[in-house]
C-alpha positions in Angstrom: 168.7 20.5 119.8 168.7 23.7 117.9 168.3 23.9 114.1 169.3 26.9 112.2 168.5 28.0 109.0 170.6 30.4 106.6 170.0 33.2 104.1 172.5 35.3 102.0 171.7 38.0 100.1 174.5 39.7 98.0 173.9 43.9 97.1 175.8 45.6 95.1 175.4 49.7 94.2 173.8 51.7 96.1 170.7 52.0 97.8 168.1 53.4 94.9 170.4 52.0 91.6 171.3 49.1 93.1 169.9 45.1 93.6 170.9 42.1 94.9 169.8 38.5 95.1 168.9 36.7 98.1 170.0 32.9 98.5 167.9 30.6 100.4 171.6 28.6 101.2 169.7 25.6 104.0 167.0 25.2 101.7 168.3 25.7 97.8 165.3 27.3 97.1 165.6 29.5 93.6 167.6 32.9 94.1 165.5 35.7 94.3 166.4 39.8 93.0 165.6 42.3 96.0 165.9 46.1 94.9 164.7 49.2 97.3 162.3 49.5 94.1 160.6 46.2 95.3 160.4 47.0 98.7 159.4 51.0 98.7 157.1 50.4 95.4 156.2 48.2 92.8 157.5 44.4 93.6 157.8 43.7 89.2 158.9 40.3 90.0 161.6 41.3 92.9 160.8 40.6 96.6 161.5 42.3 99.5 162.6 41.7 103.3 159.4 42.5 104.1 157.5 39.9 102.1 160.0 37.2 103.1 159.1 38.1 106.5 155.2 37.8 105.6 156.4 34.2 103.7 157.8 33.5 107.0 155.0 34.4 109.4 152.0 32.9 107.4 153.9 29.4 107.2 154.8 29.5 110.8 151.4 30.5 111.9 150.0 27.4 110.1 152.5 25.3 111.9 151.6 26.5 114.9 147.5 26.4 114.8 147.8 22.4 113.3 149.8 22.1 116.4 147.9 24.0 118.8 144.5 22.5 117.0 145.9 18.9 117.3 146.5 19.3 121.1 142.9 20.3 121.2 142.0 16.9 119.5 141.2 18.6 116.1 142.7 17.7 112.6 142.3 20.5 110.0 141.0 19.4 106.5 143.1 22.6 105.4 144.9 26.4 106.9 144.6 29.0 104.4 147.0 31.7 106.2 148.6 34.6 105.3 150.6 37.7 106.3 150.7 41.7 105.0 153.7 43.4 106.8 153.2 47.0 106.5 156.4 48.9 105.7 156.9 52.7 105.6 159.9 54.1 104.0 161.6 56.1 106.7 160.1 54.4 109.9 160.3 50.7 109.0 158.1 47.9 109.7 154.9 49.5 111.3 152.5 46.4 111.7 151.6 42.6 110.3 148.4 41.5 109.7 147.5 37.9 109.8 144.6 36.3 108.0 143.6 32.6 108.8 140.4 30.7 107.0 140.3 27.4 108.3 138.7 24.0 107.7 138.2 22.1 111.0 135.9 18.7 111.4 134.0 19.3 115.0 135.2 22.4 116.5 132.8 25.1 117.5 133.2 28.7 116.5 134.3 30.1 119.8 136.8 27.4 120.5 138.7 28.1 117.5 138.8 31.1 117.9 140.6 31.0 121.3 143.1 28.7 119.3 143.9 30.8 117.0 144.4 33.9 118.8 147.2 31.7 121.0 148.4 30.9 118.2 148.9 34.7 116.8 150.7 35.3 120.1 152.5 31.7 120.7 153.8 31.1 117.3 157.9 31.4 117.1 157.9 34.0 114.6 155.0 36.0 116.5 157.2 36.1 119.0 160.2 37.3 117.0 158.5 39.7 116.0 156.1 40.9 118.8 157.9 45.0 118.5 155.1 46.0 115.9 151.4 45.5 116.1 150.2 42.2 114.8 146.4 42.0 114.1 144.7 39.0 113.3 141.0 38.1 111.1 140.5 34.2 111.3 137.5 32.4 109.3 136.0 29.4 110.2 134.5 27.3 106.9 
């Protein structure tokens, strides 16, 4: 079974003068205005392809370590994760870095850390995404 998931985003002008507004159509999450402005400089309430990226990599990442942490026999009390995608105007997308604190009942140090760096590399949108550099920093407490 495959699921997929849909996004629309609607521009008009050009690229510095212009805006648009991306839909979240699957989910009928609240349109949000995108402007190069947002993405190249200062957000001022607008988001960017980049952040929804970042949005899309922290969530998945904590998907993926409750899984990988509950085939390990471990329930999380909490996964604090998140995601900075580094952009640079002219070159693109030049690296992501993860951050992951986590709250785990009974697992040692070194085992979670093994975890989580499968995770980094197993998790769907890692591997979507696995062209740039992604570093990760994960925090056990």
């Amino acid at each position: 079974m495959s699921v997929t998931r849909n996004a629309r985003t609607r521009w008009t002008g050009g690229l510095q003068d212009g805006g648009g507004v991306t839909s979240f159509v699957s989910s009928g999450l609240p349109d949000t205005p995108v402007t190069w402005a947002s993405r190249a400089n200062d957000p001022e309430g607008k988001t960017s392809p980049e952040e929804l990226i970042a949005a899309a990599h922290a969530s998945c990442y904590s998907m993926a370590l409750s899984a990988g942490l509950g085939k390990a026999g471990y329930t999380a009390e909490e996964i604090v994760s998140e995601a900075g995608v580094d952009f640079k105007p002219g070159t693109g997308i030049t690296g992501i870095a993860l951050t992951v604190r986590a709250v785990i009942p009974g697992i040692e140090k070194d085992e979670f850390d093994e975890i989580a760096a499968a995770t980094k590399d197993g998790c769907p949108v890692s591997q979507a995404l696995k062209s740039v550099p992604i570093s990760l920093e994960a925090t056990l407490g």
